[in-house]
Backbone as CSV, one residue per row, in Angstrom:
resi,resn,N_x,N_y,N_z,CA_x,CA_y,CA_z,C_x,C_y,C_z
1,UNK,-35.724,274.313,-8.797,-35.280,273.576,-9.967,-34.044,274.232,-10.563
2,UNK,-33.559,275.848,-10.376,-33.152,276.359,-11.477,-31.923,276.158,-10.220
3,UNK,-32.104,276.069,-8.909,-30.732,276.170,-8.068,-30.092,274.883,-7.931
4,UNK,-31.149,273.778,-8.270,-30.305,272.448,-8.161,-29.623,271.916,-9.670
5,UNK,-30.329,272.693,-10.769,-29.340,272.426,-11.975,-27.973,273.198,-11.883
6,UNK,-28.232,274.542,-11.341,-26.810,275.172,-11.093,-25.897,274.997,-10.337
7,UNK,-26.851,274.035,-9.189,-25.471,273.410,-8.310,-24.594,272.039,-9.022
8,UNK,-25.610,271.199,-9.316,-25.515,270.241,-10.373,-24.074,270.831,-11.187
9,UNK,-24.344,271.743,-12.081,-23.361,272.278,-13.237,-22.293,272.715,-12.655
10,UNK,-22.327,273.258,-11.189,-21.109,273.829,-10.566,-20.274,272.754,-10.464
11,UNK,-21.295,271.626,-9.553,-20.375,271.127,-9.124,-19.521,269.956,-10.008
12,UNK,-20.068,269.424,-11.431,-19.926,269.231,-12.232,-18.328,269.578,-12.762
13,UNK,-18.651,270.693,-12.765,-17.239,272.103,-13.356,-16.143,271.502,-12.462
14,UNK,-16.401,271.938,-11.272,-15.172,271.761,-10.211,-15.174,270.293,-10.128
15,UNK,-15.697,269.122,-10.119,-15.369,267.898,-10.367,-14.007,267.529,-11.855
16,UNK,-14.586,268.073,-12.933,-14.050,268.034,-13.977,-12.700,268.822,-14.131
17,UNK,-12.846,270.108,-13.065,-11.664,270.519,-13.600,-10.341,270.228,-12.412
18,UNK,-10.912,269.293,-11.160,-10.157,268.837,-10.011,-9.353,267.768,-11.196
19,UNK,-10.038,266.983,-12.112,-9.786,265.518,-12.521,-8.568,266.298,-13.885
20,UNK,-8.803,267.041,-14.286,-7.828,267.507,-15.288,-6.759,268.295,-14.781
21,UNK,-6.359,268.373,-13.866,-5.003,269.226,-12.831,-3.576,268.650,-13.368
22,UNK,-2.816,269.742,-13.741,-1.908,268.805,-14.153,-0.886,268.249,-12.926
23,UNK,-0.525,267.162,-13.144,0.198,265.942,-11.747,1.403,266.581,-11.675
24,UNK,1.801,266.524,-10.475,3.142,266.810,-10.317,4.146,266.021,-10.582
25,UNK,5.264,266.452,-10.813,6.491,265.591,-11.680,7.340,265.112,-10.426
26,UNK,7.011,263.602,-10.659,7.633,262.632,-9.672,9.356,263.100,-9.453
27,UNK,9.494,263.703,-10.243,10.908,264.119,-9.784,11.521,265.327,-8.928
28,UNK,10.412,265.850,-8.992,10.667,267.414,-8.484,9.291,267.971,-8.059
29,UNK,8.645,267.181,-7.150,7.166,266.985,-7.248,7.380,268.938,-7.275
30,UNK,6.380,269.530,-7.528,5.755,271.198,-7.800,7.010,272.164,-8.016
31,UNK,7.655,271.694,-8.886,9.266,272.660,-9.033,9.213,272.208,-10.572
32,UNK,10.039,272.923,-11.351,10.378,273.176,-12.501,11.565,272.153,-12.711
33,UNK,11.973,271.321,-13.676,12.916,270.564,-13.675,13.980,271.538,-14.544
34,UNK,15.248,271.463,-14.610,16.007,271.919,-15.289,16.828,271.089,-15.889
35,UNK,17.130,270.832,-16.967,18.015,270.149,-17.618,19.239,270.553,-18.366
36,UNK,20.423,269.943,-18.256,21.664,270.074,-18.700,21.252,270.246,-20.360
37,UNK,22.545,270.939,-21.154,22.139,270.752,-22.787,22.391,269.326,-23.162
38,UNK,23.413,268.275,-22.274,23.312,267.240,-22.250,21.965,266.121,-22.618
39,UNK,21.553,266.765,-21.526,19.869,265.418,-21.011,19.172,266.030,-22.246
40,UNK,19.086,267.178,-22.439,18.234,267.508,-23.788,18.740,266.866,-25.121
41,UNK,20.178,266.643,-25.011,20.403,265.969,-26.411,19.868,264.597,-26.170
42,UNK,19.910,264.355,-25.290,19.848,262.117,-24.713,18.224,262.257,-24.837
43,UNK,17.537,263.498,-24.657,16.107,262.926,-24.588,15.771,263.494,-26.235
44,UNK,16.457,264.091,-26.674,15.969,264.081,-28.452,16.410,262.892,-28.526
45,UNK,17.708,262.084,-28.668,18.014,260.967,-29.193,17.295,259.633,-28.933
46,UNK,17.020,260.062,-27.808,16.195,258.731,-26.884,14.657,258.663,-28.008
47,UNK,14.408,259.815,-28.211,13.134,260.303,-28.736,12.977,259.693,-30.337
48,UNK,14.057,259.219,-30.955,14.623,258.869,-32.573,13.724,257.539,-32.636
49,UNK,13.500,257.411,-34.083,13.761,255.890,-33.986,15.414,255.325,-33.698
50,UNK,16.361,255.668,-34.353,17.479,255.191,-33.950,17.528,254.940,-32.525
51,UNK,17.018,255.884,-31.806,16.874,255.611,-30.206,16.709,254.872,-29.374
52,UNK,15.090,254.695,-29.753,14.384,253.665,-29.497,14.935,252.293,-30.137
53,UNK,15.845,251.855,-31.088,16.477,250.829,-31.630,17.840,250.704,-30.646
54,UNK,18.603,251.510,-29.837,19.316,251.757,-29.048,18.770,250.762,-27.568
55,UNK,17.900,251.577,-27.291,16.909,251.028,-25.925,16.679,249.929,-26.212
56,UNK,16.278,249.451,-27.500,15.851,247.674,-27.376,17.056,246.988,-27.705
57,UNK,17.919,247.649,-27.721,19.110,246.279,-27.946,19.282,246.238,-26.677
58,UNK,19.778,247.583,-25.784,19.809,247.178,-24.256,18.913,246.609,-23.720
59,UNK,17.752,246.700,-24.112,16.705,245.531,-23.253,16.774,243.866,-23.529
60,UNK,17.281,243.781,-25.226,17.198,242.582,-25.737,18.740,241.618,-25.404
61,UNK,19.516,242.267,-24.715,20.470,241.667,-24.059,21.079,242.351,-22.722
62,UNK,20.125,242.256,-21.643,20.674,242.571,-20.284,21.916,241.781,-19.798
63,UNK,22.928,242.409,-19.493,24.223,242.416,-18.899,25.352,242.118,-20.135
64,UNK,24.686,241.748,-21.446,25.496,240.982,-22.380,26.730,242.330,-23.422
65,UNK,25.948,243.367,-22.930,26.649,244.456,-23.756,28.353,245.077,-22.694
66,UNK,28.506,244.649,-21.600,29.643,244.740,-20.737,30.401,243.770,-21.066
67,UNK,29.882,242.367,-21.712,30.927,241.171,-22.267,31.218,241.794,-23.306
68,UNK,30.839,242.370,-24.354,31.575,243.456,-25.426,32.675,243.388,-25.150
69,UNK,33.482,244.295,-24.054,33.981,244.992,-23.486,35.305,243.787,-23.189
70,UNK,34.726,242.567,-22.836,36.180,241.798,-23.082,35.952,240.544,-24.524
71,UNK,36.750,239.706,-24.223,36.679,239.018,-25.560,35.903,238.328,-25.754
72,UNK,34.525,239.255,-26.582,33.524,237.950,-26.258,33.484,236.202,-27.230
73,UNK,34.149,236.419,-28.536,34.432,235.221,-29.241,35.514,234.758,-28.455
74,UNK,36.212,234.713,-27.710,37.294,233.636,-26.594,36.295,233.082,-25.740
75,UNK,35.238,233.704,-25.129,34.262,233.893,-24.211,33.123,232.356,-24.540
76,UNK,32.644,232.598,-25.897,31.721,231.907,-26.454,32.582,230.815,-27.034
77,UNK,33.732,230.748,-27.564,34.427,229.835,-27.224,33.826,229.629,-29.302
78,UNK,33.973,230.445,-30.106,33.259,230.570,-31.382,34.276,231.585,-32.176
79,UNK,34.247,231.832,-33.415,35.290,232.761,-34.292,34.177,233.689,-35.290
80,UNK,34.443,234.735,-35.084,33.630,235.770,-35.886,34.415,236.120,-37.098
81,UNK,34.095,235.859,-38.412,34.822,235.713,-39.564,34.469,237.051,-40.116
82,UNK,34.912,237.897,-40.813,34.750,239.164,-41.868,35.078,239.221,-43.081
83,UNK,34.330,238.943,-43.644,34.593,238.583,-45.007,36.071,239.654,-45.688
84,UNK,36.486,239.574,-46.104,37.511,240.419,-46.808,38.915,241.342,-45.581
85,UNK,38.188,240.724,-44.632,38.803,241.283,-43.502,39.405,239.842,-42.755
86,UNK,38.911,238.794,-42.450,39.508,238.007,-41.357,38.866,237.819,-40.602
87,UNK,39.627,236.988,-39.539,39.063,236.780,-38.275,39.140,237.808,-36.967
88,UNK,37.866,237.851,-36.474,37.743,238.873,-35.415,38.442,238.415,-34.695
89,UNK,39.909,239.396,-33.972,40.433,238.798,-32.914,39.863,239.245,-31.263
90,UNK,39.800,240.950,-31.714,39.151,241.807,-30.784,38.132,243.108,-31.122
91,UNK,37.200,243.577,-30.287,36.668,244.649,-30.850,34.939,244.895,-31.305
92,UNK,34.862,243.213,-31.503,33.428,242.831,-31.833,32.844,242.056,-30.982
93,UNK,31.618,242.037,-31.137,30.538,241.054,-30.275,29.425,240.807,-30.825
94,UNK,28.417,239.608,-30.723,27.679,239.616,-30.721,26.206,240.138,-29.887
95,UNK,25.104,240.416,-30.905,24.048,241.278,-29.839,22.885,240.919,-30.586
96,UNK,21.560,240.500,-29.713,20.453,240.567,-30.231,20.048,241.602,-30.806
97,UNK,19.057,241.538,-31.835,18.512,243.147,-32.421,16.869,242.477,-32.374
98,UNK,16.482,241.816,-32.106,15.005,241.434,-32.320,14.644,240.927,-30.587
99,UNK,13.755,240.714,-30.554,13.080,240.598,-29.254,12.963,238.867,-29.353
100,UNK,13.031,238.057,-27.727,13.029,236.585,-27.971,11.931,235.942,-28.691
101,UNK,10.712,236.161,-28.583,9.810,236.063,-29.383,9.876,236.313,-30.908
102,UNK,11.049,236.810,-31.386,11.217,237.154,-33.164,12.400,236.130,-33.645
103,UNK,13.185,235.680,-32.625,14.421,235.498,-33.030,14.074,233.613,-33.643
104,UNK,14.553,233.541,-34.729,14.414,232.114,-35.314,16.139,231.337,-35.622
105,UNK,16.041,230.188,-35.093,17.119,229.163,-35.262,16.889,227.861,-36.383
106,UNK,18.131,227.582,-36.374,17.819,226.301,-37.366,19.075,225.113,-36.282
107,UNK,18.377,224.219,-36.645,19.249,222.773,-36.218,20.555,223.080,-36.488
C-alpha cells in the first residue's frame, strides 16, 4: 500500500513537473535571444497603450497607410478642409481608428 501511494506521488511529481517545463522560444528554439537597444525600445512601445492604438490602426486599415504616402485626397477624388488652415493639398490622409464593427455612417 505504502509503495503504490509513493509510486502514485512520484509519478504524479514527474508528470506535473514534465507539464510545467518552460517551452522553447520559437525563435531561437534553447538559446538565449538577444536584442538590439532598438527592439527593446519597439517592445516597450509596442507594450503602451499608445502602442497598442498604433497596432490597431495598422490592422484597421491594411495597405491604406502606404496611400498616405501619395495624394490620398486626389486619390479619393474628396478635399480635406482645416479649419483656420485651408485646404489639404498634401501631407494628410485619412485612417480608420475604430474597428469595422464600431464605425457608424449616416446617409
Amino acid at each position: 500500500m505504502v509503495l503504490s501511494v509513493m509510486t502514485c506521488s512520484i509519478g504524479t511529481g514527474w508528470f506535473l513537473a514534465s507539464q510545467f517545463q518552460p517551452k522553447p522560444s520559437p525563435i531561437a528554439p534553447g538559446a538565449a535571444v538577444k536584442l538590439t537597444e532598438q527592439q527593446v525600445q519597439d517592445l516597450k512601445l509596442a507594450s503602451t497603450p499608445e502602442g497598442r492604438f498604433v497596432l490597431n490602426i495598422a490592422a484597421y486599415n491594411p495597405g491604406k497607410i502606404q496611400d498616405c504616402l501619395s495624394n490620398q485626397a486626389e486619390v479619393l477624388k474628396t478635399t480635406i478642409q482645416v479649419p483656420t488652415l485651408g485646404k489639404v493639398e498634401y501631407g494628410a490622409c485619412l485612417l480608420w481608428v475604430v474597428p469595422t464593427e464600431q464605425r457608424k455612417f449616416s446617409p
